[in-house]
Each structure stands twice: as C-alpha cells, then as structure tokens.
C-alpha positions as CSV (number, residue, x, y, z in Angstrom):
1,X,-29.4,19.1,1.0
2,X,-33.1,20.3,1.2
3,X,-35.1,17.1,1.4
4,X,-36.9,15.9,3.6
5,X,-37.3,12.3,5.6
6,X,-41.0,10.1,3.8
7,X,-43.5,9.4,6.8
8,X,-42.9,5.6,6.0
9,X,-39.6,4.8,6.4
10,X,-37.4,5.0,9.8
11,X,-34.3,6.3,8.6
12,X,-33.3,8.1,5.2
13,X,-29.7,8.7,4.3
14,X,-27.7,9.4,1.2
15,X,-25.9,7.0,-0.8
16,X,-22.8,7.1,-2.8
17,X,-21.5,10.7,-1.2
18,X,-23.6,13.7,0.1
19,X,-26.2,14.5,-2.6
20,X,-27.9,18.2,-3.3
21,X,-25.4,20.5,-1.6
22,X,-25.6,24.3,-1.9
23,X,-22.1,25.7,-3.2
24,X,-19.6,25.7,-5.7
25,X,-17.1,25.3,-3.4
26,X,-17.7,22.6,-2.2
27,X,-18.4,20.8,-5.8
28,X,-14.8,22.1,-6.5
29,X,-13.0,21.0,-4.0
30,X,-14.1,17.8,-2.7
31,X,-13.5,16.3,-6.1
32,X,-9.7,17.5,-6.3
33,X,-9.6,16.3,-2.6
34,X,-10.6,12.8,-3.2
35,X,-8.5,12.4,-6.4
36,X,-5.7,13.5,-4.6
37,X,-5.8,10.8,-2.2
38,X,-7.4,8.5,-4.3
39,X,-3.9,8.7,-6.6
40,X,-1.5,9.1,-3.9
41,X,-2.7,6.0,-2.1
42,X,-2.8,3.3,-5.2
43,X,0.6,4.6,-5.7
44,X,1.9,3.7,-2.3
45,X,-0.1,1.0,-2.4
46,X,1.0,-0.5,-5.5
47,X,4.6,-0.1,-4.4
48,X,4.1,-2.0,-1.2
49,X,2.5,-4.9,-3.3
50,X,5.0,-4.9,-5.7
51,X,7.7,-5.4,-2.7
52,X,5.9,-8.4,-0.7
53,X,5.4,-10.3,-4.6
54,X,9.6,-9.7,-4.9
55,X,10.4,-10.7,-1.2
56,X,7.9,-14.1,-1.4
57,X,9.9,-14.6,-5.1
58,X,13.1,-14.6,-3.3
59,X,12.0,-17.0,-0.6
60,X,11.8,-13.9,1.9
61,X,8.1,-14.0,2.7
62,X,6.1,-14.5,6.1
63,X,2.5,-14.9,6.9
64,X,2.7,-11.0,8.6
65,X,3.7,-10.2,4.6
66,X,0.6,-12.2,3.0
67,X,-1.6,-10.6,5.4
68,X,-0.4,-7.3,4.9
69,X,-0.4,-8.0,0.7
70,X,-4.4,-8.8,0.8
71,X,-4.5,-5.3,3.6
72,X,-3.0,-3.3,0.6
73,X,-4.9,-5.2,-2.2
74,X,-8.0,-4.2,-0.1
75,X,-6.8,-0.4,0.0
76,X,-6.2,-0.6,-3.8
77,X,-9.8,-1.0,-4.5
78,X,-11.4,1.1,-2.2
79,X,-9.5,4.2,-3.6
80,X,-9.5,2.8,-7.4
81,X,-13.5,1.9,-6.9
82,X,-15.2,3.7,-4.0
83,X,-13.0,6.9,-3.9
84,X,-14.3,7.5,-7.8
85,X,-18.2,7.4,-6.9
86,X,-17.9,9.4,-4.6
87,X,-15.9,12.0,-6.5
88,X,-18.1,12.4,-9.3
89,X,-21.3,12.1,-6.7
90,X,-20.2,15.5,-4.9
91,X,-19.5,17.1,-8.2
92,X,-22.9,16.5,-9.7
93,X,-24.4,16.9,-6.6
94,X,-27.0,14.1,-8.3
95,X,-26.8,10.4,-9.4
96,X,-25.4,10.0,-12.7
97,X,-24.4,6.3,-12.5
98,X,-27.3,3.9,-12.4
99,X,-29.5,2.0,-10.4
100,X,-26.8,-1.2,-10.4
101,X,-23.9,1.1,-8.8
102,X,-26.4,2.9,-6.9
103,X,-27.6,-0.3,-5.3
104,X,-24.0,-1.9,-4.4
105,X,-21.9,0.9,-3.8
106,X,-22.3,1.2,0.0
107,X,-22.5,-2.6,0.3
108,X,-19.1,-3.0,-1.6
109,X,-17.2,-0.3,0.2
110,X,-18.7,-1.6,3.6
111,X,-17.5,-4.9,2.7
112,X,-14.0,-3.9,2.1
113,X,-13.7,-1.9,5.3
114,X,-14.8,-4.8,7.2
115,X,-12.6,-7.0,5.5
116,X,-9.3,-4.5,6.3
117,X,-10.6,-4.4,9.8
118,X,-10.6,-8.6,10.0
119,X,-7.5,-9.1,8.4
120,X,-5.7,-7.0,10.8
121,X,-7.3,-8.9,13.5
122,X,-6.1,-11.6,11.6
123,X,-2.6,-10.8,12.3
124,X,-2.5,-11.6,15.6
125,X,-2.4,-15.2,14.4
126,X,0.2,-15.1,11.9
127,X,3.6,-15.4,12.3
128,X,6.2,-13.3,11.8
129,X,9.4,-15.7,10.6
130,X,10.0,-16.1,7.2
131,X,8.1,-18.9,5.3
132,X,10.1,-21.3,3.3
133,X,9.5,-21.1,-0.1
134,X,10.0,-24.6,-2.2
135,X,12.7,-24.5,-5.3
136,X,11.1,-23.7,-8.7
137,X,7.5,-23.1,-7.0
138,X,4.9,-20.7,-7.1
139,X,4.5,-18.2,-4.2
140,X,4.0,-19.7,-0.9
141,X,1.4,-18.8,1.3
142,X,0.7,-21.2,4.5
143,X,-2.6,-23.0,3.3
144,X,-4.8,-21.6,6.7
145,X,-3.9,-18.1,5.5
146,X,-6.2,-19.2,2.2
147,X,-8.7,-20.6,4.3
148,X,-9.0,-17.5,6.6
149,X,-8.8,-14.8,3.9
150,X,-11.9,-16.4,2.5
151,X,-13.7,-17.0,5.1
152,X,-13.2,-12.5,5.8
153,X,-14.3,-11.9,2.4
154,X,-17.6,-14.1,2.7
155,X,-18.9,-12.5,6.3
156,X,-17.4,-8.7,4.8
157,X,-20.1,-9.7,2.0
158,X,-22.8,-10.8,3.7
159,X,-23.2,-8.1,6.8
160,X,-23.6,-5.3,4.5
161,X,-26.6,-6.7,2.4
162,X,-28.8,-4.4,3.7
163,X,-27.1,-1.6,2.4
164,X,-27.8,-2.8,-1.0
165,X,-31.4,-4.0,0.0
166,X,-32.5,-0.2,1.1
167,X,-30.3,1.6,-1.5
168,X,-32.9,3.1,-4.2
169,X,-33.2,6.1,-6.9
170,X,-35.5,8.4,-5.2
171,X,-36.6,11.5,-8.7
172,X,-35.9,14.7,-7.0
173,X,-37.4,17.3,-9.6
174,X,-35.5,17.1,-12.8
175,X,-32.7,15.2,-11.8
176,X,-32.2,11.5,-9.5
177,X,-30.8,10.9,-6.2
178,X,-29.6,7.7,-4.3
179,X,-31.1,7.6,-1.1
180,X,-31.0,4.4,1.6
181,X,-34.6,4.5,3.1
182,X,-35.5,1.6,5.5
183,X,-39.6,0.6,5.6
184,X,-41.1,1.5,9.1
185,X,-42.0,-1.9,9.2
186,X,-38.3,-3.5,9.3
187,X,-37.4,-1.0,11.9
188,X,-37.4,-3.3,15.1
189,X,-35.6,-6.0,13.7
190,X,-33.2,-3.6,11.6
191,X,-32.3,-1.3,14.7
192,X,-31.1,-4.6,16.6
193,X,-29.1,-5.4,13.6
194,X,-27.6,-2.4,13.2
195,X,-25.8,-2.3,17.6
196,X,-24.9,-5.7,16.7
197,X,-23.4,-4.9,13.0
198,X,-20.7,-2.0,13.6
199,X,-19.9,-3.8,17.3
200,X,-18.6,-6.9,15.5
201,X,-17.1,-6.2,12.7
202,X,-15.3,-3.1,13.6
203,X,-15.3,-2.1,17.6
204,X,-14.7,-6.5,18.9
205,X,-11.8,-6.4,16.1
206,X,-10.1,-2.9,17.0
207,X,-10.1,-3.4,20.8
208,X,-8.6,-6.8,20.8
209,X,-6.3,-5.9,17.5
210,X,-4.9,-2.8,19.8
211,X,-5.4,-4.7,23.1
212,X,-3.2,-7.9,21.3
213,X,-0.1,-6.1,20.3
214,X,-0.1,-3.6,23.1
215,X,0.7,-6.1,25.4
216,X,2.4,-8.3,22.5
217,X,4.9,-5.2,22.4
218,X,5.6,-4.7,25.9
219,X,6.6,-8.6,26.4
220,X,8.8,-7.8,23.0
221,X,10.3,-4.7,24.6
222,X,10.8,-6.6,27.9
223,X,11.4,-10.7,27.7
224,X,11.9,-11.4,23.7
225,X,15.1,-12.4,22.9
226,X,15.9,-10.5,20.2
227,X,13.4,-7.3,21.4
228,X,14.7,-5.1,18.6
229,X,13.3,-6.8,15.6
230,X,10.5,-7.9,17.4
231,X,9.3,-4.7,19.0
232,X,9.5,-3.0,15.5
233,X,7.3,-5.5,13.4
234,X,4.6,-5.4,16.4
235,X,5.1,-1.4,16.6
236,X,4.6,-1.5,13.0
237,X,0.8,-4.0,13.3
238,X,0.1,-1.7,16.3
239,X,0.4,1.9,14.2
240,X,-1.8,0.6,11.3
241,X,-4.4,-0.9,14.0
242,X,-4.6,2.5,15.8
243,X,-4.6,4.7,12.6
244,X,-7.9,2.4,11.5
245,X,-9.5,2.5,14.6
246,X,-9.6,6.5,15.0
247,X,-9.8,7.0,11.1
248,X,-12.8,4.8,10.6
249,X,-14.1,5.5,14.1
250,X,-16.2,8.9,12.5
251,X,-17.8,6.4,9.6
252,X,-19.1,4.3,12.1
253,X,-20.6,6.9,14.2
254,X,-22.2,8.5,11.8
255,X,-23.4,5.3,10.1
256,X,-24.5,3.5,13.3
257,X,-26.3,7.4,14.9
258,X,-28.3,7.9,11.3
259,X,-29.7,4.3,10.9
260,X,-30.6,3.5,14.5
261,X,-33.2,6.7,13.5
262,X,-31.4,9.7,15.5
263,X,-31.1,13.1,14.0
264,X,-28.8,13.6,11.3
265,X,-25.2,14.6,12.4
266,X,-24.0,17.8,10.7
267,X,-23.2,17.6,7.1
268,X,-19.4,18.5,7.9
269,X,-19.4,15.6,10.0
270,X,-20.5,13.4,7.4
271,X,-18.3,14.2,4.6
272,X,-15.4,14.2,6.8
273,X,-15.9,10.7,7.8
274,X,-16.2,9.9,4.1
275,X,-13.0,11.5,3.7
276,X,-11.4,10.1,6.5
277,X,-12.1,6.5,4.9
278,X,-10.2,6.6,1.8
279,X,-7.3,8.7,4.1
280,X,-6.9,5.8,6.2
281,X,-6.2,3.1,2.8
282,X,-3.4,5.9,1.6
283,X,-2.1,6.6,5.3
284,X,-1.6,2.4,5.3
285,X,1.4,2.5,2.5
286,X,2.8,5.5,4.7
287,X,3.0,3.6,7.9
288,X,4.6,0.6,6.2
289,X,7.4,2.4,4.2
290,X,8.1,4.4,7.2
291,X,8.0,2.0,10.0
292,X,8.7,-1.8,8.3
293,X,12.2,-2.6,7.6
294,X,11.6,-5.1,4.9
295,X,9.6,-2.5,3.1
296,X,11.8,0.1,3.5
297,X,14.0,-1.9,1.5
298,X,12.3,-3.1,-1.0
299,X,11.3,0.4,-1.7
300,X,15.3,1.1,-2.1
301,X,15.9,-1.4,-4.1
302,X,13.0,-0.3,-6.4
303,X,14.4,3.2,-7.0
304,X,17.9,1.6,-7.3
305,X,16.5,-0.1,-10.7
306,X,14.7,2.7,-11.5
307,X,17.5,5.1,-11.5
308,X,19.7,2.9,-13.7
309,X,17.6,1.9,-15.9
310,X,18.4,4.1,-18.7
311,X,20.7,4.4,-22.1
312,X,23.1,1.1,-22.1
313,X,26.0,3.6,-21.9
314,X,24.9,5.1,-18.7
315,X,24.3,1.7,-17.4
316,X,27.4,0.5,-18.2
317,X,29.5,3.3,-16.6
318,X,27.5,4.4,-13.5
319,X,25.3,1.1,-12.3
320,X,27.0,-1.8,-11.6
321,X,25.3,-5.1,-12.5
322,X,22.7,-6.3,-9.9
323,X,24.0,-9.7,-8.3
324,X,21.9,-11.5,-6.1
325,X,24.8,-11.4,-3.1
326,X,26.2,-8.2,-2.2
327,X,29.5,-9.8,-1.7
328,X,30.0,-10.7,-5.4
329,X,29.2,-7.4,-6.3
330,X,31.7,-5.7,-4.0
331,X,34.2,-8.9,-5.0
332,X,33.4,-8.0,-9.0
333,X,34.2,-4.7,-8.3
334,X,37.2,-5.0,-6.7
335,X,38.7,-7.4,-9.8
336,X,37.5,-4.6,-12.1
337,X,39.5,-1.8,-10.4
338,X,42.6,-4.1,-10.3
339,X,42.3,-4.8,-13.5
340,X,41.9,-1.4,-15.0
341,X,45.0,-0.5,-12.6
342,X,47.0,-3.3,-14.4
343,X,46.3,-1.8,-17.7
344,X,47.3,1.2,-16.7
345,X,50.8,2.6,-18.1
346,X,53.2,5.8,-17.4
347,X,53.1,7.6,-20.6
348,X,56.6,8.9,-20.1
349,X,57.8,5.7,-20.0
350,X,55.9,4.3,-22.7
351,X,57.3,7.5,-24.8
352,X,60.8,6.2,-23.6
353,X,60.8,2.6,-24.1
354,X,59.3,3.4,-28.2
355,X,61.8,5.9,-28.8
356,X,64.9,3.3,-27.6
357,X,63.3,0.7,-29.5
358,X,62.5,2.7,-33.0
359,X,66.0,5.1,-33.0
360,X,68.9,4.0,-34.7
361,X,72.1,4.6,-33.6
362,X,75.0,5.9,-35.8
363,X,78.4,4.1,-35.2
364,X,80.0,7.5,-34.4
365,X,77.6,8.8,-32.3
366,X,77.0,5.2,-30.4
367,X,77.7,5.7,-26.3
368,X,79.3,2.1,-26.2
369,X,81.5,0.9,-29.3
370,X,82.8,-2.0,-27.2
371,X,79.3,-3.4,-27.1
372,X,79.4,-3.3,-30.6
373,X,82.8,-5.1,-31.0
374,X,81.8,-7.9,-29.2
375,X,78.9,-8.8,-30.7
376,X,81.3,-8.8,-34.3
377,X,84.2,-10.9,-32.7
C-alpha cells in the first residue's frame, strides 16, 4: 500500500477493498474469507426469507416479519453484491472492474448499511400481532410499512452520493487503482457533512434502537401480560440491534477518522472492519434461527420436506402426508393403524379354518354319524 496522499485533495482512501498490499498471504486468504461468509450468509438468509413468504401465505404474518423480510433482503445483497468486489479487489490487489463499479460500489454498499440500520429503527413502530391476511389475496403487508420502506431506501441513496462523486481510477504504474480523493476545495463543507452523515444514519438509530427495546424488554419482563412471548420477540430485535451496532461500529470509525482528514488507521484495522460488515448480514440469519420461535419453526418444517422428499416408495412408508392441522394428521394415523390391525389375521387359525373347510370326511372315519343321520331323516 505504498502510495502516497496528492497535495490537492484533503483526504485519499481506497475504494472497493484495500488496494496494493505486500503478501501472498494475505491475497490467499482474504478471498477464501469473504467467500466463506459471503455463502454462508445468503444461505441463512435465503432460508429466513423463504420462512416469512410461507408464514404471510398461511395468514401468519406481522409487521415485525415484513420488516425483518426487507432486513434479510438487504443482507442478501450486500454478501451476493458487495462481498464479491471486494473479494476479487484483495486478490488482484488492483482494479479489474471498471470505472462504472468503481464509481458506485462504496455508495451502494453504504446505502444498504444505512438502510439495515433504519429498518431496525423502524421496528420500534411495528407491531408484533399477527396481520390478517384476506382469503384468496396476495401477501399482506400494512400499507405504512410500504410507505416507510421507501422512504429508507430514498435517504440510504441519497447520503452516500459523495462516495460515488469522489470515487475515481487513479493509473498506478502498469496497473489501475480506485481511490476516493476529495478536492481541497470541498473540504470545509465536506468535513461538516461527514460528523453529521455517520451521526444520523447510524449512531441517532442504534442508541434509540438499543435504548427502545431495552426498556421495551424490561416493561415485557415485568408488567406484560403474557411476558414470555413478549420478552422473547423484543430479546430477539434487541440481539440483532446490538450485534449491528458493535459490528458496524469499526466501519464507521474508520470511515468517519479517514475523511474528516486524520491519519490513516492501521491497515489491519481497516480490513477488519470490512470484514466485520458482511459478518454482521450472515450473523443476522444466526440470531433469528436461534432466538425467534416462528423462525425456528419454519426452519423445521423446511427440513421436514426436505427429508421426505424422495422416491414415492420411501414417501409412502416413512413420511406421512402433510395436512394443514396437526390433529388430522394424528386422527389419519390413528384410522390407518386400526385399520391395518383389522386386516390383520392369526395364521394358525387361518390354516385351521381352510383345512376344516377343504377336507372331506369319510363316513367311517366321521367323529359324529348322528349328525349325519339327521340331516338324511
């Protein structure tokens, strides 16, 4: 990372991943690293999506669930989009992708972190009682939820802007790098921008997030009247608000020190923060399978039709058919065993009965002759 600051600019930074390290190891194994995560996370993530889409199709959704839905949609393309760039960035150790993705990719990740950040603020407001869902209708979502989720995603867009503004391809010998330089003449107006910037989109959210369900959970704990379910769901919002706020906390550092024109933090520092991001979107699906009853179960269910879907044999013998109520299942089992207990017959018997009925008696050799005489008189 040998290069050095232009006299004309205020701050210069890398963008799109640490740029011109010395080391193969590094080049190894922060690739494998990311990739790691990168797959583990849209996995867990695409489960938990796929379990709030079943529970709003059988008419068990919330406004917690279609908040925490867009939370995992937002995870999903930071580690399917983000997580990627950066990969291949610390591998080349150059920029192999273009001025387009080198001019948006900060500004796109940074609009999805804000956005997670303000849609778990946002869950303060939403309920967590099941929303009705109308016969033969699409998937309900209360209509403010619509209004509020776009309302995120247009101020997540437009604080970042700079970020694509500044970001530019800078030749460094042979090869290009992406660099964020800021002109010396922006600086007074850009350094007031940048205290205001991380303080409202991601240290006003996380202290009233954690503030709200702190105290939401000791009220639960103490004067709800059903404090179990209602300590669990706001333990639940509580976990994923503190495992942002300390997970995103070194991005924002680091971010906030380099462009209000301080000297670079170490390099470590840096590219553990950038690691620390796409951690926090795979730690998300964790906390929810874990922690959230609903998803818990959903999850079950999943592996329940994943296990028995197989030959039609297997099915038949070792997975019953999935009914909607439990009760019919256990009521079609019990009428199955009953009747397979009916059909049921003592071979010794059955042996017994054929024999009396297929043998044919001799008159001298018959046990009761007077039988016989009667039925001839």
């Amino acid at each position: 990372m040998d290069i050095d600051r232009p006299a004309n600019v205020s701050f210069f930074d890398f963008v799109g991943g640490v740029q011109l390290l010395q080391g193969e190891d590094t080049r190894t194994a922060m690739p494998v690293v990311l990739i790691g995560i990168c797959v583990s996370g849209a996995v867990g993530n695409l489960l938990v999506l796929l379990i709030f889409i079943r529970d709003f199709r059988n008419g068990q959704g919330s406004e917690v669930k279609a908040l925490l839905a867009s939370l995992a949609s937002t995870d999903l393309v930071i580690l399917l989009l983000c997580a990627p760039v950066r990969a291949v960035t610390y591998y080349k150790q150059t920029w192999t992708l273009g001025s387009f993705v080198c001019s948006t990719t900060d500004w796109f990740q940074h609009s999805c972190v804000v956005a997670k950040t303000l849609i778990l603020a946002l869950t303060t407001r939403a309920k967590h009682t099941l929303v009705p869902r109308p016969a033969m209708g699409p998937l309900h979502r209360p209509t403010w939820i619509h209004g509020a989720l776009a309302f995120i995603c247009i101020v997540s867009m437009m604080f970042p802007i700079p970020q694509m503004l500044f970001a530019s391809l800078v030749p460094h010998g042979r090869d290009t790098i992406c660099v964020s330089k800021m002109p010396a003449c922006a600086s007074d107006f850009m350094s007031v921008f940048y205290k205001i910037y991380p303080t409202v989109t991601f240290v006003v959210p996380v202290i009233f997030t954690l503030a709200y369900y702190t105290k939401a959970l000791h009220t639960a704990v103490n004067h709800a009247p059903s404090p179990q379910h209602q300590s669990k769901v706001t333990l639940v919002l509580l976990s994923l608000s503190g495992a942002l706020g300390l997970m995103l906390l070194p991005e924002w550092g680091t971010f906030t020190w380099i462009r209000l024109g301080y000297n670079k933090p170490p390099v470590g520092l840096i590219i553990f923060a950038q690691v620390l991001v796409y951690a926090c979107s795979a730690l998300s699906p964790v906390i929810l399978m874990t922690m959230y009853d609903d998803v818990r179960q959903g999850l079950i269910h999943i592996w329940f039709l994943a296990t028995c879907r197989g030959p039609k044999q297997i099915r038949s013998n070792a997975c019953p058919k999935t009914e909607r109520n439990g009760a019919e299942v256990g009521a079609n089992a019990v009428d199955n065993a009953v009747s397979e207990e009916r059909e049921k017959t003592f071979p010794d018997v059955e042996h017994f009965w054929t024999g009396r009925r297929n043998t044919h008696v001799e008159e001298a050799q018959d046990p009761v002759p007077w039988e016989r005489e009667e039925k001839m008189l």
